[in-house]
N, C-alpha and C positions, 0 to 999 in steps of 0.2 A: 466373482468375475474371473475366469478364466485368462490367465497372462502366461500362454506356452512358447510365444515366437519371443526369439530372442535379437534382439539386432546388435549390430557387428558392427562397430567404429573404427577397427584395429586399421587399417589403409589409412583413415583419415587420422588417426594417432600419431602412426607412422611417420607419415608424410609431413607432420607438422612437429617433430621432430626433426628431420631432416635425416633420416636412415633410408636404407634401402632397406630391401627382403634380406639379403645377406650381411648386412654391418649387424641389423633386429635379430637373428637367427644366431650369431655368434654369440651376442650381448645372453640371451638367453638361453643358450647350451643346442641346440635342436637346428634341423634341418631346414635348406631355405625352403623344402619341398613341404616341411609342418606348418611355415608362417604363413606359405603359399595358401594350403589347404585352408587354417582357418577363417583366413580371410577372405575366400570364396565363401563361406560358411557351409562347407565341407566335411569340417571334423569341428566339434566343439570344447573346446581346451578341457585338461584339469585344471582343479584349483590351484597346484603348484604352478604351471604355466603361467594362466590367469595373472596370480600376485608376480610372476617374474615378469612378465609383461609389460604392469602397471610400473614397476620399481625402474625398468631401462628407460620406458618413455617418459616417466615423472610424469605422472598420474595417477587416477586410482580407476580401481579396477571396475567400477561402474562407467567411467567414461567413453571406459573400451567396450564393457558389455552392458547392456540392459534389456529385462523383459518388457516388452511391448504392449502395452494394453489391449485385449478385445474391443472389439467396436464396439458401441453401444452401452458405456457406462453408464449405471442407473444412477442420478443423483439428485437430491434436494434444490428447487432452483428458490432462490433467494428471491424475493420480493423486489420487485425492477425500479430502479430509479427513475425520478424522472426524467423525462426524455431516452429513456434508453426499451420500452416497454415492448418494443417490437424488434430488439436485436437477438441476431442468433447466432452471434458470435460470444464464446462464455470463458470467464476465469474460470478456473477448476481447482479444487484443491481438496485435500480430504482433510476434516475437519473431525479428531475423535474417530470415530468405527464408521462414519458415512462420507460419502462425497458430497459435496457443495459447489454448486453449479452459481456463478453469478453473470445477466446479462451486459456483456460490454456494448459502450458509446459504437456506433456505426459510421464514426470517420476515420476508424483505424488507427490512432497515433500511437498505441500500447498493442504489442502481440498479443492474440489469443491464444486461449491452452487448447482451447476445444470448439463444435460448434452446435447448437442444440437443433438435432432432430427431430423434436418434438415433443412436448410437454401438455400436462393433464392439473392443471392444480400448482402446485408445490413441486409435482414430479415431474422429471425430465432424462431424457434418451440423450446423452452424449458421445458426440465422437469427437476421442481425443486427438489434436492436432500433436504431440509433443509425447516422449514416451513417461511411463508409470514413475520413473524412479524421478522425474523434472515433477510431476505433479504431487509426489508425498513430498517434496520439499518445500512444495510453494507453501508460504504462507501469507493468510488472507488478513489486509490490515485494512480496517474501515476507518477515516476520519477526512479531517477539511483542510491540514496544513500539507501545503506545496512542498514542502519540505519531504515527507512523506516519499516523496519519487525519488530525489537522493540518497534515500535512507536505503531505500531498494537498490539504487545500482550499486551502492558499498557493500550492501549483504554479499551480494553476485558475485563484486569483484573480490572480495576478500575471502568466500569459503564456497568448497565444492557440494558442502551437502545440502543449504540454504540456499533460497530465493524470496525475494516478496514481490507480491502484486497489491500495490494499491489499491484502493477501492474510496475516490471521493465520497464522503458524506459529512451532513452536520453532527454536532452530537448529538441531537433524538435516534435519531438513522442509527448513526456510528454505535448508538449501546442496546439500542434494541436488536441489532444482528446480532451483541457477541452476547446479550441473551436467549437468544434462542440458539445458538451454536453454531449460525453461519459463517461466523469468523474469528481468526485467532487472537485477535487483538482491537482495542477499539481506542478511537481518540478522541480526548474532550478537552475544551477550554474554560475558565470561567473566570470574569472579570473579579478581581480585590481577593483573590486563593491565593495568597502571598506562602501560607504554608501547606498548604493543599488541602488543608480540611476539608472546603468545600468538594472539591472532588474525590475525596475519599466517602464522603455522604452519599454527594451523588450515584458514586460506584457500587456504595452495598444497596442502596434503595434500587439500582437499575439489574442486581444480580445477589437478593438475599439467600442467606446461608453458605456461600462459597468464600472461599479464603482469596485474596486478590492481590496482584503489586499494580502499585501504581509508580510506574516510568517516565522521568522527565523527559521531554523530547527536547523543549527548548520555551524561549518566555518572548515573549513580541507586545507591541503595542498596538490596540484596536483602535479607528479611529475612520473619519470623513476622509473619504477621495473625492477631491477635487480636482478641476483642470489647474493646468500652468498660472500662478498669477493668482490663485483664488479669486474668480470673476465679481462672483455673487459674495465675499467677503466672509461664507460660511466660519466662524467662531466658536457652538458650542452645537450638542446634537439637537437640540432644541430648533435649530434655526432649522432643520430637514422638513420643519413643517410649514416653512413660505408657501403661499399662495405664489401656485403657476409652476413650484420647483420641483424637478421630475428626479425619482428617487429608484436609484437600483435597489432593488426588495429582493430578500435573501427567504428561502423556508421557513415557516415555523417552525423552530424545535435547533436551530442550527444558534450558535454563540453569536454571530451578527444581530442575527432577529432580536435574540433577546437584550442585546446592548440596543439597536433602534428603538425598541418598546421601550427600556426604561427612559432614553433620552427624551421620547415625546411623549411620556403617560401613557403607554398604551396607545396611540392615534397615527402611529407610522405606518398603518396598513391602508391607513384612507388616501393616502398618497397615488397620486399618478406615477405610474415609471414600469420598467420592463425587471422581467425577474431572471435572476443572475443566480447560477449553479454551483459560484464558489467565488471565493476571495478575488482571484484571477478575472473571472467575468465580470466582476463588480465595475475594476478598473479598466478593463477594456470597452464596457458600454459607458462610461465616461469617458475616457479618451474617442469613441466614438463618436461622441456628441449625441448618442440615444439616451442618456441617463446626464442628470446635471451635477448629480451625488451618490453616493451609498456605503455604507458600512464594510469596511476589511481589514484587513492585517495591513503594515507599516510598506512590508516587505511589495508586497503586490502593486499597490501606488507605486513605489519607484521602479519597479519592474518595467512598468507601464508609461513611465515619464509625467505620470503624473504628482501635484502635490496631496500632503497628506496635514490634518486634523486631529490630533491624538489627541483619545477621550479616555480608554482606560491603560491599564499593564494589564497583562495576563498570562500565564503558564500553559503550554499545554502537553496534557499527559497525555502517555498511552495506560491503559488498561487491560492488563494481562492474567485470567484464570491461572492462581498458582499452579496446578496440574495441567496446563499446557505452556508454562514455563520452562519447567523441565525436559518439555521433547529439542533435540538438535536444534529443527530450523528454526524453532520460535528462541531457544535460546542464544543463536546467532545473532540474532537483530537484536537482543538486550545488549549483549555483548558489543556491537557496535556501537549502541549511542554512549557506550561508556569509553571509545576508543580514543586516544589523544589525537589523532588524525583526521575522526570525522567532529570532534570540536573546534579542531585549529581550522577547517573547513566554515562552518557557518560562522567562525564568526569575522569571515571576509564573507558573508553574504549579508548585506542589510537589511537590519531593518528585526535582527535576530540576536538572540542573548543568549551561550551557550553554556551559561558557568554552572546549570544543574542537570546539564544535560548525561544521561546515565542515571542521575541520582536513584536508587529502589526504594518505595515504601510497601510495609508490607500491611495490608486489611485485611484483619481477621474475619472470618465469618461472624455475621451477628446473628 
């Protein structure tokens, strides 16, 4: 891929600073007629300029410059989620030696990187919205906790060389991307993993022969949302299977489903009710009044003013390939959930337990 245009920030540096051309021009030795220049994008600094630059305005030196992507990045488009199978607006992130295209939701509430021009398979034409040096940063995190988008905007705010873009999924979803390589990290839950064994299992059976850490994000209770007042008196998961009661249904393969199933034997799919895309929508189609019940995190029922049924605890990790630990942005986002300020954070969010949040384990290849 071809990245020869370079784009010019230095004005908008500038200015947000609060210099003029001549206060900028002193601070770094040189003529108001050189700032002038570059900033028309006229002459294109040296590298000693460049770092003098970055040093006056407190910034780095990518903020001011960066190469621009060619049109037309060729990238892996990730397998679309539901409801998303017709969008062509895409996260973008390079994942290893390839890009990875994923299709975003079509109401817009999350910026896109890019937007797909066309696609054959697996393969797709992207044009990036956002320049090259914002896309090797991103990093691509699959899983189902809400939490997740926080995580991201502390990446952002606290370092220049990291981003994260979420990417809702259950855990099937969530481990089979970062098996295949579409994403840097993935997130799983599982009820009574008090020490995380279980997902340490799950982790090497979803990615054998690779060496893994397994990252606590944070520990929540699963349980029944119901409306104000518990109408229907719901008690235990068992009760999801009344005659007449209409049941938010979560995917197979996602940690809800499999809490429903165990509570009803298996038999929570013969239920009537509308299917709900995450924890969040569980409690909004009850609060709704389209769904009388369904399976979510603690946190989301109150979110939603709804009450809440706790049936199990649970931990949820993230799941990070030792060898893309190591790169910056992915290392950023460890480095966060281990930070005393995003733990003193969740735990004024309800309905969340931050005391291993950071913790690293590491899983050898088997």
């Amino acid at each position: 891929m071809s990245e020869s245009r370079l784009e010019n920030h230095l004005k908008h540096q500038r200015k947000a600073a609060g210099l003029s051309q001549n206060a900028l021009a002193e601070r770094v030795g040189v003529s108001r007629q050189a700032i002038l220049a570059v900033e028309a994008g006229r002459n294109v600094p040296s590298t000693s300029l460049g770092l003098k630059l970055a040093y006056a305005l407190g910034c780095s030196v990518e903020d001011i410059f960066q190469l621009a992507p060619a049109p037309g990045i060729q990238a892996r488009l990730a397998p679309a989620a539901p409801g998303n199978e017709g969008g062509t607006r895409a996260a973008l992130a390079r994942v290893g030696d390839r890009w990875v295209a994923h299709r975003m939701p079509s109401h817009g509430v999350l910026a896109a990187d890019g937007i797909i021009d066309g696609s054959d398979g697996d393969a797709a034409t992207v044009t990036p919205l956002v320049s090259s040096g914002s896309l090797r940063r991103n990093v691509l995190v699959a899983g189902c906790a809400p939490l997740l988008g926080a995580v991201g905007t502390r990446v952002g705010q606290r370092f220049s060389d990291a981003r994260v873009t979420w990417l809702p999924a259950g855990n099937r979803r969530s481990m089979q991307l970062l098996a295949a390589g579409l994403v840097h990290v993935a997130g799983i839950h599982l009820a009574g993993d008090e020490g995380g064994a279980a997902t340490e299992a799950a982790a090497k059976k979803a990615l054998p022969g690779r060496r893994l850490l397994v990252v606590n994000l944070t520990r929540w209770r699963m349980g029944v949302v119901v409306p104000p007042g518990n109408p229907m008196g719901l008690a235990a998961g068992a009760d999801l299977m009344r005659p007449g009661l209409r049941l938010a249904h979560r995917e197979k393969g996602s940690g809800a489903h499999a809490l429903a199933s165990r509570s009803t034997d298996g038999t929570c799919d013969t239920q009537d009710g509308p299917r709900a895309g995450g924890h969040r929508e569980v409690a909004r189609l009850v609060r709704s009044g389209s769904a009388d019940a369904g399976i979510a995190i603690e946190s989301a029922a109150l979110a939603e003013g709804m009450d809440f049924v706790p049936l199990a605890e649970e931990r949820f990790d993230l799941v990070v390939p030792a060898r893309r630990a190591a790169e910056p942005p992915v290392s950023r986002l460890i480095e966060t959930l281990d930070d005393p300020s995003f733990r003193a954070e969740v735990e004024h969010l309800p309905g969340y337990d931050s005391s291993q949040s950071g913790h690293v384990t590491t899983v050898e290849a088997a």
